[in-house]
C-alpha positions in Angstrom: -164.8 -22.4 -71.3 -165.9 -24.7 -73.9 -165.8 -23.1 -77.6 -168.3 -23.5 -79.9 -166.4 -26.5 -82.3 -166.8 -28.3 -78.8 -170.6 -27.9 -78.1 -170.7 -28.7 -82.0 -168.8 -31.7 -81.6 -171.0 -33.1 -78.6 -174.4 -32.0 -80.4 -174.9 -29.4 -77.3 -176.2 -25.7 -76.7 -174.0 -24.1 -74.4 -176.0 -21.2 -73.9 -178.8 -23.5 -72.9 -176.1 -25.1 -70.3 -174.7 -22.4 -69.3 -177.4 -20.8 -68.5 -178.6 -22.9 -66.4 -175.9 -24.0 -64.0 -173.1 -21.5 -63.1 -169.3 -22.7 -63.8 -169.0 -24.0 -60.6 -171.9 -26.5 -60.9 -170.8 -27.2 -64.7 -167.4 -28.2 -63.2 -168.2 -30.5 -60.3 -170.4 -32.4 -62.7 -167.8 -32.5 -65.1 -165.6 -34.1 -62.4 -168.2 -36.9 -61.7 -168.6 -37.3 -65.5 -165.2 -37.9 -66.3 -164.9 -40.3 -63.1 -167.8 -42.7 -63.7 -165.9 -44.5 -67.0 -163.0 -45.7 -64.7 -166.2 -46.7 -62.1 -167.9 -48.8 -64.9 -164.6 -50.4 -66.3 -163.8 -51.4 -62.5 -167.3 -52.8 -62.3 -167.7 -54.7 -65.5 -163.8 -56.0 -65.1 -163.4 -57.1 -61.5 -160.1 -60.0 -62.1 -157.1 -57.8 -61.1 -154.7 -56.9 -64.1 -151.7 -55.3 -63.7 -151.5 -51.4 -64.0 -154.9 -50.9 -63.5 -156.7 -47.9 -62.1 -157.3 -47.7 -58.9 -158.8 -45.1 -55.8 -160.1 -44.4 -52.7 -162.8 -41.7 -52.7 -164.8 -39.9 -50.0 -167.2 -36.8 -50.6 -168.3 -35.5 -47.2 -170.0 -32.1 -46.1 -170.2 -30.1 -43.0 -173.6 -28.4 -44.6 -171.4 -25.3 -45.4 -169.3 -26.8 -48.0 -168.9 -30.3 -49.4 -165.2 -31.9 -50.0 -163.5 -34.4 -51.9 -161.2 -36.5 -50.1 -158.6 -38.9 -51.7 -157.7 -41.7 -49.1 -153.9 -41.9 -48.7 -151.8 -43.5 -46.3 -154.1 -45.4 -43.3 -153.8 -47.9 -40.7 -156.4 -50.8 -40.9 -158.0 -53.6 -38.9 -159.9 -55.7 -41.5 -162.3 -58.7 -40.1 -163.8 -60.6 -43.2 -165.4 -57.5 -45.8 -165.4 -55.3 -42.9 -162.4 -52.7 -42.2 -162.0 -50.1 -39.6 -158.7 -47.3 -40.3 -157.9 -43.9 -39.4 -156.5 -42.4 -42.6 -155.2 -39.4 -44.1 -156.7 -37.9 -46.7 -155.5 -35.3 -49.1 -158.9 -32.7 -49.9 -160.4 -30.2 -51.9 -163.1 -28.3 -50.1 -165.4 -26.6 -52.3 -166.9 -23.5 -50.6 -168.6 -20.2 -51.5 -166.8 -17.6 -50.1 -169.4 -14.3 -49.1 -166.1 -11.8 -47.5 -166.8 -8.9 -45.5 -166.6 -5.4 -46.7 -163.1 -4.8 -47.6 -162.0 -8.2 -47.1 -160.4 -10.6 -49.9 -162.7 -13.0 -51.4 -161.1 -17.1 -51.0 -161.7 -19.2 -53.9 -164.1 -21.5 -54.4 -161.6 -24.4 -54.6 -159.2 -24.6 -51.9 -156.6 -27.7 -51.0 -155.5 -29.3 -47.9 -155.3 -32.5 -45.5 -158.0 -34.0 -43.5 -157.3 -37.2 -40.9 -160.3 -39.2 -39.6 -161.3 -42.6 -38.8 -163.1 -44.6 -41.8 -165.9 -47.9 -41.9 -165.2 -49.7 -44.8 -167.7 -52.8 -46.0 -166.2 -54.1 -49.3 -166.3 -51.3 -51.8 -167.9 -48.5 -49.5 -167.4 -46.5 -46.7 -168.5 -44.1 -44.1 -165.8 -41.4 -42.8 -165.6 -39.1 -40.2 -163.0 -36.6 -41.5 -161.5 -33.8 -39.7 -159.6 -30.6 -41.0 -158.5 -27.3 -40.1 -159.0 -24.3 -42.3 -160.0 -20.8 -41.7 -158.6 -20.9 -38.4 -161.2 -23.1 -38.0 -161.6 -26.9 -37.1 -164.0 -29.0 -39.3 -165.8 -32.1 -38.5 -167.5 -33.8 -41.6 -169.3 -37.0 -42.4 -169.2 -38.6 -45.7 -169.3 -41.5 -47.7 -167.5 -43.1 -50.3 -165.8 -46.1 -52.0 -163.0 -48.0 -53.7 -163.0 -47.8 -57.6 -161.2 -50.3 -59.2 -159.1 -53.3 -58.7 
């Protein structure tokens, strides 16, 4: 929770904020705040140097819950900027959890791996990632893109 010296310090009313969006909101934000200085410096700085930041991202949803999917290890076939791969991808799924009576709620964060094939044109893509959680299988569809060098 941010303390009062902090809303001070950035010249914001937290009740105002907190009010309207819920913790959960106010973190995923957060998340794509703190993520969109390493996507300018990337941007504005595209000569390689060495020991700079660098990622794969894909957000995808299967319109019950939306994910955030780190592209690992893959196998690619690149022709010119284009690039097919099957990769696997380490997740967070972010998912409100409504238990039956007497049932344990889940939280609303919850880890694991996805593996799916990926269209990649320069810095984007489109992914078709697949995962298994709640006993369930998943099929999403997302995009996404390389930050950095």
């Amino acid at each position: 929770m941010i303390s009062r010296i902090e809303c001070a310090y950035f010249f914001l009313d937290c009740a105002k904020i907190y009010s309207a969006l819920s913790m959960k909101t106010f973190y995923l934000v957060s998340i794509v705040l703190l993520m969109s200085p390493a996507f300018a410096y990337s941007q504005n700085n595209p000569e390689r140097a060495k020991g700079a930041f660098s990622a794969q991202f894909l957000i995808s949803t299967d319109l019950k819950s939306v994910n955030l999917h780190m592209i690992g290890g893959n196998f690619k076939y690149s022709i010119g900027n284009n690039g097919y791969s099957v990769a696997l991808m380490p997740t967070l799924s972010f998912k409100e959890d409504h238990p039956e009576d007497g049932k344990r709620k889940k939280p609303f964060v919850r880890p694991g791996f996805s593996i799916g094939p990926l269209y990649q044109y320069k810095r984007y893509m489109v992914g078709i990632p697949i995962f298994y959680q709640d006993d369930k299988w998943h099929l999403n569809i997302g995009i996404g893109m390389r930050v950095g060098s």
